[in-house]
C-alpha positions in Angstrom: -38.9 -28.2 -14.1 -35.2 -29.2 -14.6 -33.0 -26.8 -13.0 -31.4 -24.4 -15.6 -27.8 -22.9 -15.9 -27.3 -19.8 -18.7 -24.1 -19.2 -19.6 -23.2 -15.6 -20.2 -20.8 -12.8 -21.0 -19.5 -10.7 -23.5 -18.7 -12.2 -27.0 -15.8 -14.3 -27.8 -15.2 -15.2 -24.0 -15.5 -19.0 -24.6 -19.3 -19.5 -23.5 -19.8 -22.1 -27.0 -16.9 -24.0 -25.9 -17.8 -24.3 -22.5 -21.6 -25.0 -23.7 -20.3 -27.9 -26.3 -18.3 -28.9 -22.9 -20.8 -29.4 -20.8 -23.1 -31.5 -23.4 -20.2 -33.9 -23.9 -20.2 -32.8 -27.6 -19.8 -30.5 -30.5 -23.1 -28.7 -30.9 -22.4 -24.7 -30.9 -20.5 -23.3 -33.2 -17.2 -22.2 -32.1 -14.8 -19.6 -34.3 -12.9 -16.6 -33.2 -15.2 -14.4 -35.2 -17.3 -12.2 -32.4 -21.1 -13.1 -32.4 -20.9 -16.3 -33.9 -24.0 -17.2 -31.6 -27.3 -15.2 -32.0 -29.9 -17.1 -30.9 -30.1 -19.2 -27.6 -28.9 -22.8 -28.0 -30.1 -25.3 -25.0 -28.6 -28.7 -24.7 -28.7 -31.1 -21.2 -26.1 -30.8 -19.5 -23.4 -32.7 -17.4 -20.7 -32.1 -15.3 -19.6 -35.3 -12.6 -23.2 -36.8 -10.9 -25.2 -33.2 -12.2 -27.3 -32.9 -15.0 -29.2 -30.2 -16.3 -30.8 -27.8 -18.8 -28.2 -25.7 -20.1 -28.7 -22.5 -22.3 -25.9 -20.8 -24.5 -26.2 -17.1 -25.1 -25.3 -14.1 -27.5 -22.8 -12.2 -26.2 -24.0 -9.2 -23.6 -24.7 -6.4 -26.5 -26.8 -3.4 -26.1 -28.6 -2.3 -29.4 -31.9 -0.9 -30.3 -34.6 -3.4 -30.5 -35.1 -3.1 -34.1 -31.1 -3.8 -34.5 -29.6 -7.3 -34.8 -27.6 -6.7 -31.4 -30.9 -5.4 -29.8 -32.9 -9.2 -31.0 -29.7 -10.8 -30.0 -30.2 -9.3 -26.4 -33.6 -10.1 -26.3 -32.8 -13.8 -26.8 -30.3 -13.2 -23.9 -32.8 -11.6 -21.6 -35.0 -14.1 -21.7 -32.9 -17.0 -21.1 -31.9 -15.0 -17.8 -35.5 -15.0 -17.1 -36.0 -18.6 -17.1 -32.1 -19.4 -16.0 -31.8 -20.6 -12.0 -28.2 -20.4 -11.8 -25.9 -17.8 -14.5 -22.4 -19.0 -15.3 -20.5 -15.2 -15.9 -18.1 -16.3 -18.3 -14.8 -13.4 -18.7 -11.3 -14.1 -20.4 -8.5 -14.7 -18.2 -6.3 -14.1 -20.8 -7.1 -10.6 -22.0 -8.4 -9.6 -17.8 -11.2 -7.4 -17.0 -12.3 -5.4 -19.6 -14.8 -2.3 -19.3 -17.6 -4.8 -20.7 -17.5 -6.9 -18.2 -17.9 -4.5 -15.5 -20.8 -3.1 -17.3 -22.4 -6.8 -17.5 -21.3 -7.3 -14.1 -23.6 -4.7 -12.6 -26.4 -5.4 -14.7 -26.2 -9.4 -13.8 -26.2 -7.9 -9.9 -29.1 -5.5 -10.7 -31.0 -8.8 -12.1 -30.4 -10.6 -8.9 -29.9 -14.6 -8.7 -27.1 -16.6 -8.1 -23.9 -16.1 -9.9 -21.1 -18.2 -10.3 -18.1 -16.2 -12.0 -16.1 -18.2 -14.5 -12.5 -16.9 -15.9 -12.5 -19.0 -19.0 -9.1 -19.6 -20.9 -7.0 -19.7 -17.9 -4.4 -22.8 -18.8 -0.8 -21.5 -18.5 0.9 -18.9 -16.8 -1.1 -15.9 -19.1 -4.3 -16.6 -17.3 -3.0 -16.0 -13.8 -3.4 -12.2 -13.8 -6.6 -12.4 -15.3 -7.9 -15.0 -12.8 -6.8 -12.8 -10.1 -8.3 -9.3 -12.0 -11.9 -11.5 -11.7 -12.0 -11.0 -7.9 -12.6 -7.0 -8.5 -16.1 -7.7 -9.7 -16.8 -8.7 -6.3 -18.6 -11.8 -7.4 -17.0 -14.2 -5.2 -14.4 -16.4 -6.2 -13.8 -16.7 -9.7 -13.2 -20.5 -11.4 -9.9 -20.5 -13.6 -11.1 -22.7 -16.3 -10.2 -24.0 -19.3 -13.3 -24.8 -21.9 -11.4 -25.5 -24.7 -8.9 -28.0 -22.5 -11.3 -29.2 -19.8 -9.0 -27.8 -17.0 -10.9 -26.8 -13.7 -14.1 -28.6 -14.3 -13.6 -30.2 -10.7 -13.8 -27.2 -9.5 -16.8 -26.0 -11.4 -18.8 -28.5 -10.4 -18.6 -27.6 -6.9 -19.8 -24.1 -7.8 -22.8 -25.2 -9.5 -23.5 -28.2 -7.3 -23.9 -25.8 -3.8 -27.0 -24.0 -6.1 -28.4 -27.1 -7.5 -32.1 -28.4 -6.1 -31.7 -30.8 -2.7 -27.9 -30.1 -2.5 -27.0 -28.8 1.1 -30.7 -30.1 2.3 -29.9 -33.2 3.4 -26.0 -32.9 4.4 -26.3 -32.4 7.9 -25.5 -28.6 8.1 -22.6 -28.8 5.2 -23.9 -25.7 2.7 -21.5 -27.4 -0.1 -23.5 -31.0 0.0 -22.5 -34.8 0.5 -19.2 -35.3 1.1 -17.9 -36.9 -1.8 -15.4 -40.1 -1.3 -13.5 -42.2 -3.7 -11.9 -45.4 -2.9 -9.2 -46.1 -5.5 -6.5 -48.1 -5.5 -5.0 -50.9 -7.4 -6.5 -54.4 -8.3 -8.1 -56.9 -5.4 -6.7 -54.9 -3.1 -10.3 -54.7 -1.1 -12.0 -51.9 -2.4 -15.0 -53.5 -3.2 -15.1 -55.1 0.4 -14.3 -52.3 2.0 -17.5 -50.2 0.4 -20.0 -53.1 1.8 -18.6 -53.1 5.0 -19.3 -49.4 5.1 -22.6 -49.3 3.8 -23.5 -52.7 5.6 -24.6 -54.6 2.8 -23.3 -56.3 -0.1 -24.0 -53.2 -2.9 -20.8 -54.2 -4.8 -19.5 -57.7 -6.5 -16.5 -59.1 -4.6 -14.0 -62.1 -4.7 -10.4 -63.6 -5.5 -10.7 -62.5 -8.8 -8.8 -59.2 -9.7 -11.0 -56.6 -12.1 -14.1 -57.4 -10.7 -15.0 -54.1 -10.6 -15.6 -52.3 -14.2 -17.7 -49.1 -13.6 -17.5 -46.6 -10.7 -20.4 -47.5 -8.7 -21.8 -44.7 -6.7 -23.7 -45.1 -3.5 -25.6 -42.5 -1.3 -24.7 -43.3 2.7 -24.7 -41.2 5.8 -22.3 -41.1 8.5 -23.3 -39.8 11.8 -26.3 -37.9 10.2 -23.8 -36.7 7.4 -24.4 -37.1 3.9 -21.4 -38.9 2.1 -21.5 -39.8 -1.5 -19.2 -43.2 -1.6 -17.4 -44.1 -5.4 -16.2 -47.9 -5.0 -13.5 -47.8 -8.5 -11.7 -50.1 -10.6 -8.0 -50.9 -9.8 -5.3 -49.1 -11.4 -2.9 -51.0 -12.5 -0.1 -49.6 -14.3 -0.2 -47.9 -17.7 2.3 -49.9 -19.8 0.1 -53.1 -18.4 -2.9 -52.0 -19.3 -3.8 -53.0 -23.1 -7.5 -54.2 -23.2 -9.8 -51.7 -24.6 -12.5 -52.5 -21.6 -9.5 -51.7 -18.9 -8.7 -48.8 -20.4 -12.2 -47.5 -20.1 -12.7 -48.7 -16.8 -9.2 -47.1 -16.0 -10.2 -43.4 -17.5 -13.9 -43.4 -15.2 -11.7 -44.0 -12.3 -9.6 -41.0 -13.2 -12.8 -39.0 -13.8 -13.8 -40.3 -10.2 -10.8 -38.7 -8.9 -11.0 -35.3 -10.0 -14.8 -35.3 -9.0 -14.3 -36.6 -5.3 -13.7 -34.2 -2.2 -11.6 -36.9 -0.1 -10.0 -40.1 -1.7 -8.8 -43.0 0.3 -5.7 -44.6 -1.4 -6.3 -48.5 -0.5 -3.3 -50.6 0.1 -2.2 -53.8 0.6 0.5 -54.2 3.2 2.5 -57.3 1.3 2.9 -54.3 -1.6 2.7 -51.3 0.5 4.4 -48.6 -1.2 5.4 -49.9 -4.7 5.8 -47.7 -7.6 1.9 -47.9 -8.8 0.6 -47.1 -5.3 2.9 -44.2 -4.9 1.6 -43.1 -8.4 -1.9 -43.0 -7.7 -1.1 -41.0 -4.3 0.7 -38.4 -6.2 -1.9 -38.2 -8.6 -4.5 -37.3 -6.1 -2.2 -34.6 -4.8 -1.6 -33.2 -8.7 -5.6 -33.0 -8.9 -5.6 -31.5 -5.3 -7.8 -33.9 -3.7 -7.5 -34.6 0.2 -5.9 -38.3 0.7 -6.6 -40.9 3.4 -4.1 -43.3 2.8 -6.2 -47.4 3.7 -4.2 -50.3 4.7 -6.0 -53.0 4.3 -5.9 -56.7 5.4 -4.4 -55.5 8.5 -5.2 -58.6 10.6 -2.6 -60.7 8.7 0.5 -58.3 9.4 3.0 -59.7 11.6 4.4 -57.3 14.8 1.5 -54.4 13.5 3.7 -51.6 16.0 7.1 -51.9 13.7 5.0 -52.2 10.0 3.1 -48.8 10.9 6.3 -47.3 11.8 8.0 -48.6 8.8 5.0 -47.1 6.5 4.9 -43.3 8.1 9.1 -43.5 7.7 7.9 -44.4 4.2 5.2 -42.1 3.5 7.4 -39.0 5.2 10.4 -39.5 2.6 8.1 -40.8 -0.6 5.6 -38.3 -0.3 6.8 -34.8 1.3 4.2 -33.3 -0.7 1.6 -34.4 1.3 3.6 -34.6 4.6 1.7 -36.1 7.1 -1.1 -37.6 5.6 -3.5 -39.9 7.4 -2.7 -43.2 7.6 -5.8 -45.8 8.5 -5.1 -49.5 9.1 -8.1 -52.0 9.3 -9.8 -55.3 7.8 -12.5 -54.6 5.4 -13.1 -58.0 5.4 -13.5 -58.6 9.6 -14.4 -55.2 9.8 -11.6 -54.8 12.9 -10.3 -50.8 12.7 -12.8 -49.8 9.9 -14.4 -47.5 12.4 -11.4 -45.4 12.4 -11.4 -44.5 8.6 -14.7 -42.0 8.8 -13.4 -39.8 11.7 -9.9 -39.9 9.4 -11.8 -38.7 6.1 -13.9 -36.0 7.8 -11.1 -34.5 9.3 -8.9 -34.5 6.2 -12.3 -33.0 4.5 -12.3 -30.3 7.0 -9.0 -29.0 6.6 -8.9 -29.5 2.8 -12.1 -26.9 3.3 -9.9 -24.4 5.0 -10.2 -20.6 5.1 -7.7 -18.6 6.3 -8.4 -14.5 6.7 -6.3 -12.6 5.3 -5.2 -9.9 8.1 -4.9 -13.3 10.4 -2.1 -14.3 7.2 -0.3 -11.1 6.6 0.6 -10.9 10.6 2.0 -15.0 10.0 4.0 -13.9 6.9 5.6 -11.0 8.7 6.6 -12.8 11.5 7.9 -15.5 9.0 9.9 -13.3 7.3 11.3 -11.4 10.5 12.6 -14.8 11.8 14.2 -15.8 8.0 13.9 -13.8 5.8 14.2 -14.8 2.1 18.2 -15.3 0.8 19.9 -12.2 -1.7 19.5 -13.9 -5.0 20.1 -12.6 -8.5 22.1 -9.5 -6.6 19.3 -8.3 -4.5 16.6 -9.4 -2.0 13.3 -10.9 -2.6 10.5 -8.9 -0.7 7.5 -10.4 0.3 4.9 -8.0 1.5 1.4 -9.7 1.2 -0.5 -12.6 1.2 -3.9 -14.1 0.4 -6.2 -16.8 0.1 -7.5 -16.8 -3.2 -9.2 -20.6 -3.1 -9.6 -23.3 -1.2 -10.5 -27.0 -2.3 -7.2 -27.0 -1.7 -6.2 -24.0 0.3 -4.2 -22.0 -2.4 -2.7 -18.6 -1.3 -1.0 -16.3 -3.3 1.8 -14.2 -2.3 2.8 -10.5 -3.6 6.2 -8.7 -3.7 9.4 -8.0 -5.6 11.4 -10.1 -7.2 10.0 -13.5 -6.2 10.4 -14.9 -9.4 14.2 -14.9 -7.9 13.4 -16.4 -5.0 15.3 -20.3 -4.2 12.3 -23.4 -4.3 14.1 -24.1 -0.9 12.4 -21.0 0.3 8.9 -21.7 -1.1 9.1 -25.1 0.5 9.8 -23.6 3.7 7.0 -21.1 3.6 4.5 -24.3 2.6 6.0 -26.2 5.5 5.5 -23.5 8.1 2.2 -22.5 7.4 1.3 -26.1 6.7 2.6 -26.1 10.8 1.5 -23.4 11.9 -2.0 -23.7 10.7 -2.5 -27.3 12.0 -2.9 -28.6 7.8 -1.5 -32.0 7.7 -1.5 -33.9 5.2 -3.5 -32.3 2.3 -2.5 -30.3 -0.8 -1.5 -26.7 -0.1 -0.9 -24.0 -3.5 1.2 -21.2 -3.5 1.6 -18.6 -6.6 3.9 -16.1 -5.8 3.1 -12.3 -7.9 5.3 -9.8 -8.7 3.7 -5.8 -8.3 1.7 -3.9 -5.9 -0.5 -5.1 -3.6 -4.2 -5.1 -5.3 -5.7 -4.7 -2.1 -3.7 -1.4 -0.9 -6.7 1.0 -2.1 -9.2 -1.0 -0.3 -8.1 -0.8 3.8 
């Protein structure tokens, strides 16, 4: 039986949108209207390398059985029957509202696996409510947006840890294969590179730039670990690209992107560094992925001690927002230093998977703040008095106090650089939101 994901929640949430999301199409009706959907509507779904059966729902109404919001919750109960994973859908925008607590407890009184989903949460008006979702005490909430396709990265992590055979066959890792894209621009050895990893010729290769059209996927294992290995087209840049088929092929490398855990950014050292390279690093740090930065063809540098030290100089003042990212030279082609890129990518993998408690944090921000404390600004000082973790995948922490809407980006960049040190987090994304009010968490110790 295919596995089965029901998306629920009160009415007007989003759960359509997100349904016509995830079947790639238009198929529920969606209007602002409460209760446009009364009966269940099931459609196959498909998020990244997932499929699977996917069931939209009436909103979470009680009624008499007789009633029309009583039949509507019938169709609802039974789709929770038959559903092996329930996608809790609540509006960021409007926060937590007596509803959903009600429809919390009664999805914890059904039992099953939940993931919790704070729908419309694009912009700065979702933030509260994202944060608001934790107080259901349903695990970390995924800030989404249906209607935009924002976070759907990150909800296909959530659903992929419940899915059938994930987690089975990764070596001990509960979230599944590692997944790793290898991007970079044309005939730079992408392609080559792949084969001499899986030890076999599984993709085309040659002279010829473009070779590669579609994101070809491979299953592999690594020292017992699975590892889920994208081989992409070449990104070349936008104003260049005109053909129709490039485009395409340019947009399902994107979509490989936001999908993979770890990407390796594959370079060639006679254009090391050019705009387009710097580019598609940056954009792997904007969609929060952990870089490996590849470069290749490594056997035909001249004096390779004074190039590597040129590159880190390079990477250190191109790129401070990934400062100290890993930096792998090797020849695909002779296969010379490719052992050196797995250890690289698991370890970037590892931190980009950190979790940081949150008494071990709030003793780090003191101390921070004892030794330099934030600058007067706006005619009085910024107090910072608690910190969390509130994802990781990258680690994002947010911070509480007064007035830190005042407080200098100078001062945020020092706080991202000293826990970046402190907490041994080279070169991977780190996210910090700073909120103003009292600290959520107060009633709780």
């Amino acid at each position: 039986m295919a596995f089965t994901v029901a998306i629920v929640g009160r009415p007007n949430v989003g759960k359509s949108t997100l349904f016509n999301r995830l079947v790639g199409k238009r198929v529920a009706l969606v209007d602002p209207t409460p209760g446009v959907t009364r009966d269940r509507r099931e459609g196959e779904g498909r998020i990244g390398l997932l499929t699977f059966r996917v069931i939209d729902t009436a909103g979470l109404e009680e009624g008499e059985p007789e009633t029309m919001a009583g039949r509507m919750r019938a169709q609802t109960d039974q789709a929770l029957g038959e559903a092996d994973l329930l996608l809790f859908v609540i509006d960021a925008r409007a926060g937590l509202v007596p509803e959903d607590r009600h429809f919390a407890d009664a999805i914890r009184r059904a039992g099953g696996p939940v993931v919790l989903i704070a729908n419309k949460a694009e912009g700065d008006a979702g933030a509260p409510g994202v944060l608001e979702a934790f107080e259901l005490g349903m695990g970390e909430p995924v800030a989404l947006s249906a209607e935009h396709g924002l976070g759907l990265a990150e909800l296909y992590q959530a659903i992929e840890v419940h899915a059938p055979g994930d987690g089975d066959d990764a070596a001990g890792d509960d979230d599944g294969p590692l997944k790793l894209a290898i991007i970079g621009r044309p005939n730079v050895g992408k392609s080559t590179l792949v084969n001499r990893l899986l030890g076999e010729e599984r993709t085309i290769t040659g002279p010829e730039p473009g070779l590669t059209r579609d994101s070809i996927e491979a299953a592999w294992a690594y020292e017992g670990r699975a590892i889920e290995l994208v081989d992409t087209a070449g990104l070349r840049r936008k104003a260049r690209v005109t053909e129709r088929l490039e485009k395409l092929s340019a947009s399902d490398t994107l979509n490989s992107l936001k999908f993979a855990h770890v990407v390796a950014v594959v370079l060639d050292p006679e254009r090391a560094f050019d705009r387009q390279d710097l580019t598609i690093v940056d954009r792997v740090e904007t969609e929060g992925r952990a870089p490996v930065v590849v470069v290749n063809k490594w056997d035909l540098v001249d004096n390779p001690p004074a190039f590597r030290r040129e590159l880190e100089k390079r990477l250190a003042e191109l790129l401070p927002q990934v400062r100290d990212v890993p930096l792998v030279t090797l020849s695909a082609l002779s296969g010379k230093g490719v052992d050196r890129l797995m250890p690289a990518v698991v370890a970037a993998y590892d931190r980009w998977n950190t979790k940081l408690a949150t008494p071990v944090l709030n003793r780090w921000l003191s101390d921070v703040v004892a030794n330099h404390p934030p600058p007067i600004s706006g005619g009085g000082r910024v107090k910072l008095r608690y910190i969390t973790q509130t994802a990781n995948r990258p680690p994002t922490f947010t911070v509480f106090g007064t007035r830190v809407s005042s407080l200098p980006d100078a001062y945020r960049r020092y706080l991202v650089n000293r826990l970046r040190d402190d907490f041994d987090l080279p070169g991977i994304p780190l996210r910090f939101r700073f909120k103003a009010g009292k600290n959520p968490y107060a009633e709780r110790k």
